[in-house]
C-alpha positions in Angstrom: 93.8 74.5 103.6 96.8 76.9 104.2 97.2 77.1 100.5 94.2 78.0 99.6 94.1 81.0 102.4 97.0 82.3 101.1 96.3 81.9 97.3 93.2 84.4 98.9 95.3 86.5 100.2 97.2 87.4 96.9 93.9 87.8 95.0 92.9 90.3 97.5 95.8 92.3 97.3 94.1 93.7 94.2 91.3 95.0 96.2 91.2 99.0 95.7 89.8 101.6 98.1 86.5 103.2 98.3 84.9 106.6 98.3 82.2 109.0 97.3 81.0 108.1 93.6 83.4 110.3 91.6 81.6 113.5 90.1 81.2 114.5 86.4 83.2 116.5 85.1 82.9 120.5 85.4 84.4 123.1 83.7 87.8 123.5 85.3 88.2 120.2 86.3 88.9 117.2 84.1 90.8 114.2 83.7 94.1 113.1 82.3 94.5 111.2 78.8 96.1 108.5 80.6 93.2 105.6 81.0 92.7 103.6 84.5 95.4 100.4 84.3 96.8 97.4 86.8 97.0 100.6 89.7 95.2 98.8 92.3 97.5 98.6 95.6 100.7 100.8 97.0 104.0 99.8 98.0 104.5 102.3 100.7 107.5 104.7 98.7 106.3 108.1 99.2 106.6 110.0 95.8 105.5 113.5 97.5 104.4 115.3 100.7 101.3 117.1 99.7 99.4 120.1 101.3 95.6 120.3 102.8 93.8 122.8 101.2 90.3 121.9 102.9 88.3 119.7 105.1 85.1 120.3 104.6 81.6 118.4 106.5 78.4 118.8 103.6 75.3 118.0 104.4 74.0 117.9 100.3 76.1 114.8 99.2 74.2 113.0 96.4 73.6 109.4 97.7 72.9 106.8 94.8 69.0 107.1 94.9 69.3 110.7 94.4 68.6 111.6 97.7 71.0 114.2 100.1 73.4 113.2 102.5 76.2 114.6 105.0 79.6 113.4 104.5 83.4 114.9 104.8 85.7 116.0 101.9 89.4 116.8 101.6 91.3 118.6 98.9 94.4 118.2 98.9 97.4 120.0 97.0 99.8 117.6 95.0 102.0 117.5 92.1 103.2 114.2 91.3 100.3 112.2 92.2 98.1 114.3 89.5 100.1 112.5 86.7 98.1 110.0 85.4 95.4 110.6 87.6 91.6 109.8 86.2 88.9 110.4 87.8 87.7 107.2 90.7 91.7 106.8 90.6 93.1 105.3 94.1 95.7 107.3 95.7 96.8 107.0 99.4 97.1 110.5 101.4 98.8 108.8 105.4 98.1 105.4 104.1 94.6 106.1 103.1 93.3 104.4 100.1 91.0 107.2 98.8 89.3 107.9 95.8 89.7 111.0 93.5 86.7 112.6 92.8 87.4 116.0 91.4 90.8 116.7 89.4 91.8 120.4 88.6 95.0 119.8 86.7 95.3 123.9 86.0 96.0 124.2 90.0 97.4 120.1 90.5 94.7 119.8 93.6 92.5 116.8 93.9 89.4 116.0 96.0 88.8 112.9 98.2 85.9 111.4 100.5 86.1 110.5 103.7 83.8 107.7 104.5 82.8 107.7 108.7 85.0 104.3 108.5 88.4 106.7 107.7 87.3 109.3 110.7 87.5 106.5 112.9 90.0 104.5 112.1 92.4 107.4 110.8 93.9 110.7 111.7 92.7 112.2 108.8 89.8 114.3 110.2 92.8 116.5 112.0 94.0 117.8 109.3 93.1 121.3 108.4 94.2 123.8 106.3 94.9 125.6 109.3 96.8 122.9 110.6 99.6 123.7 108.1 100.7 119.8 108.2 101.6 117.8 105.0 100.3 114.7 104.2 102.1 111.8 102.3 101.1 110.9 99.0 101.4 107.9 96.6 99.6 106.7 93.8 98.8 102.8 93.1 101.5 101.3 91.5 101.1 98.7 89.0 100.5 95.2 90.0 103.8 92.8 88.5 105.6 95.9 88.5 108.8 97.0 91.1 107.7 96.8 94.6 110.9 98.5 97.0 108.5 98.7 100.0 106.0 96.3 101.0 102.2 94.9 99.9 100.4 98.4 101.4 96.5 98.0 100.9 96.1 101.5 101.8 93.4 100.5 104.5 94.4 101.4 108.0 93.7 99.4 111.2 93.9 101.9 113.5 96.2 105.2 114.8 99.0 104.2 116.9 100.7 107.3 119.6 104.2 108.7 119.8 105.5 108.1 122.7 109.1 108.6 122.6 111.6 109.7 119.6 115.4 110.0 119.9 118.2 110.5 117.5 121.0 107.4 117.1 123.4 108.5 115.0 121.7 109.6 111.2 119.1 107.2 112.5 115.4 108.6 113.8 113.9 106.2 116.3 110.1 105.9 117.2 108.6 104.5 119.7 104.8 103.6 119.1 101.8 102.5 121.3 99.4 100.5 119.5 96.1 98.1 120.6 96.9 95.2 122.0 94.3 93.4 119.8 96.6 94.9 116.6 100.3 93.7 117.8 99.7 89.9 117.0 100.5 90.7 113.6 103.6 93.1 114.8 107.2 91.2 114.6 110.9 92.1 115.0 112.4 93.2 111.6 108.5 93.3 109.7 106.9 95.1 107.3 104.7 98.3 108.8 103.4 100.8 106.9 103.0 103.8 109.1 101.2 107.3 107.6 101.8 104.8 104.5 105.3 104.8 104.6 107.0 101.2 104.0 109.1 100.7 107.0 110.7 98.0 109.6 109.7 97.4 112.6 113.2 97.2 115.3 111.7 96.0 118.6 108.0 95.0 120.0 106.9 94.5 123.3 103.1 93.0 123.7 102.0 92.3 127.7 98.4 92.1 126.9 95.5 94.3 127.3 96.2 95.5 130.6 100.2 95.9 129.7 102.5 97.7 128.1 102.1 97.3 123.5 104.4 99.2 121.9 106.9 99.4 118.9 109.8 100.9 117.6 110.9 102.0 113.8 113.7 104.0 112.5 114.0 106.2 109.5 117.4 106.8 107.9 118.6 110.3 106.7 116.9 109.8 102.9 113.8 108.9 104.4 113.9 111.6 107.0 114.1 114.3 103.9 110.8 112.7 102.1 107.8 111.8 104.7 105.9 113.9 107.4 106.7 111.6 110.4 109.8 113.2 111.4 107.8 116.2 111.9 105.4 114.9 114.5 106.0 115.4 118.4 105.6 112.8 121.3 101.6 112.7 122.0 101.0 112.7 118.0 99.2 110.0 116.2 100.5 107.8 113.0 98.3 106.0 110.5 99.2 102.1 110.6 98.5 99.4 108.7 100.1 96.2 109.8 101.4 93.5 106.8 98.7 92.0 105.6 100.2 88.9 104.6 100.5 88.8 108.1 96.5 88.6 108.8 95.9 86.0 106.2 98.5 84.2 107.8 97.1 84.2 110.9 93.9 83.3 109.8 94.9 80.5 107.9 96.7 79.1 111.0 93.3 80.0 113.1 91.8 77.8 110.3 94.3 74.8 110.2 95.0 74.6 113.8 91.9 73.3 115.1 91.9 70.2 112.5 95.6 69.4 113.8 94.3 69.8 117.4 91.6 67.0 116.4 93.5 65.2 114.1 96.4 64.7 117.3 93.0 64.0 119.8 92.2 60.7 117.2 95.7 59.9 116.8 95.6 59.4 120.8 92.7 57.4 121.0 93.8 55.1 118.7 96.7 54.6 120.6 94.9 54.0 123.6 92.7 51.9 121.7 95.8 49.6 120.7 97.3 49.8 124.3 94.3 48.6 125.4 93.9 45.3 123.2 97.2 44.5 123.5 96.7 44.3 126.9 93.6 41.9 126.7 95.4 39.8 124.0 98.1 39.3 126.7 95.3 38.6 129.4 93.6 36.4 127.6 97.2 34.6 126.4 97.4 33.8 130.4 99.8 36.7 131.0 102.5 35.8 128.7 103.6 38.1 125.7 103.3 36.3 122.3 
């Protein structure tokens, strides 16, 4: 039932991100007095703009048998985020739900793990300290508490391309291209989280797979000052994550619709089936209607 889909939905809201196991502590590095809480999702307010310090490809991970394995790690320079952080804390870097492993609270850096999942899906493999690009930052937020953005998971469906900006005003217009499989769940004046950032979506236009799918979002002055998108060119890439009430929607409508289809189907027969013995009540009556 519809309900029941979207009671699921709520309940997976909660869902937090995964990553590396965290380390143990080392000397340097530790964790905050502040113990893990309700922090389980984000709301897509950007609290701070943080800097790369590393991207780094090892090939001596410690899998969970003990045993070595390659993988990708990110350090990343923030000030904000570090309060409260502990370590296995979630905390979204472009609307990345990623998991702190390391904390060194002396320098306010933190270390992340980038599954082969995030490469793909993300633009988060670009980004190098010789880049010189920010990245937004937010940590979970507590679940019951103020939300003045949206229900932001923190995991990303796929990167989306610039292709135009202009200026309207104090407004900052984008104009997105996105996978046609992804823009289903795209509407006029919906939620959008894009490099994490809560934001609306203005217009949409979806021809298919062969057509043209794009967006378009605007940032006002305020937000303009406080997130990295206004600093990317036509050709760049954003994060996005599209509303995720607006999957479990969807899915509970795939779910529902086929019993209405079938339900309708029976209702016809039967009234076929009636048409059809009324008319042999009224043959066998000799033609007149009782």
């Amino acid at each position: 039932m519809p309900s029941l889909h979207f009671a699921t939905a709520i309940l997976a809201l909660a869902q937090q991100g995964h990553g590396f196991a965290p380390s143990t502590i080392r000397r340097g590095v530790g964790i905050s007095s502040a113990s893990p809480s309700s922090r389980q999702m984000f709301t897509g307010i950007i609290e701070e703009m943080g800097d790369v310090i590393s991207l780094e490809t090892k090939d001596d991970m410690t899998l969970w048998d003990g045993s070595k394995g390659s993988g990708t790690e990110m350090v990343i320079g923030g000030g904000v985020v570090m309060d409260g952080a502990y370590l296995g804390c979630s905390i979204s870097v472009n609307g990345v739900c990623l998991t702190a492993t390391e904390l060194d609270f002396d320098n306010n850096v933190f270390k992340v793990g980038l599954a082969p999942e995030t490469l793909r899906k993300t633009n988060l493999g670009t980004y190098t300290s010789e880049s010189k690009r920010k990245v937004n930052l937010e940590r979970a937020s507590e679940i019951g508490g103020r939300n003045s953005g949206h229900f932001v998971q923190g995991h990303v469906d796929n990167v989306g391309t610039i292709i135009d900006r202009w200026v309207d005003e104090n407004s900052l217009f984008f104009k997105i291209s996105f996978p046609y499989e992804y823009m289903r769940y795209v509407v006029p004046k919906g939620f959008i989280a894009i490099d994490g950032t809560s934001l609306t979506v203005c217009d949409v236009k979806s021809e298919g797979p062969e057509g043209e799918n794009w967006f378009t979002f605007m940032l006002v002055e305020y937000t303009q000052q406080k997130i990295i998108v206004p600093s990317k060119s036509v050709g760049d890439t954003v994060n996005i994550e599209v509303d995720v009430l607006g999957k479990y929607s969807a899915q509970a409508w795939e779910a529902f619709a086929p019993k209405m289809e079938a339900l309708e189907r029976r209702v016809k027969e039967l009234e076929e089936e009636v048409t059809a013995l009324k008319s042999e009540a009224v043959a066998s009556a000799g033609g007149v209607d009782s």
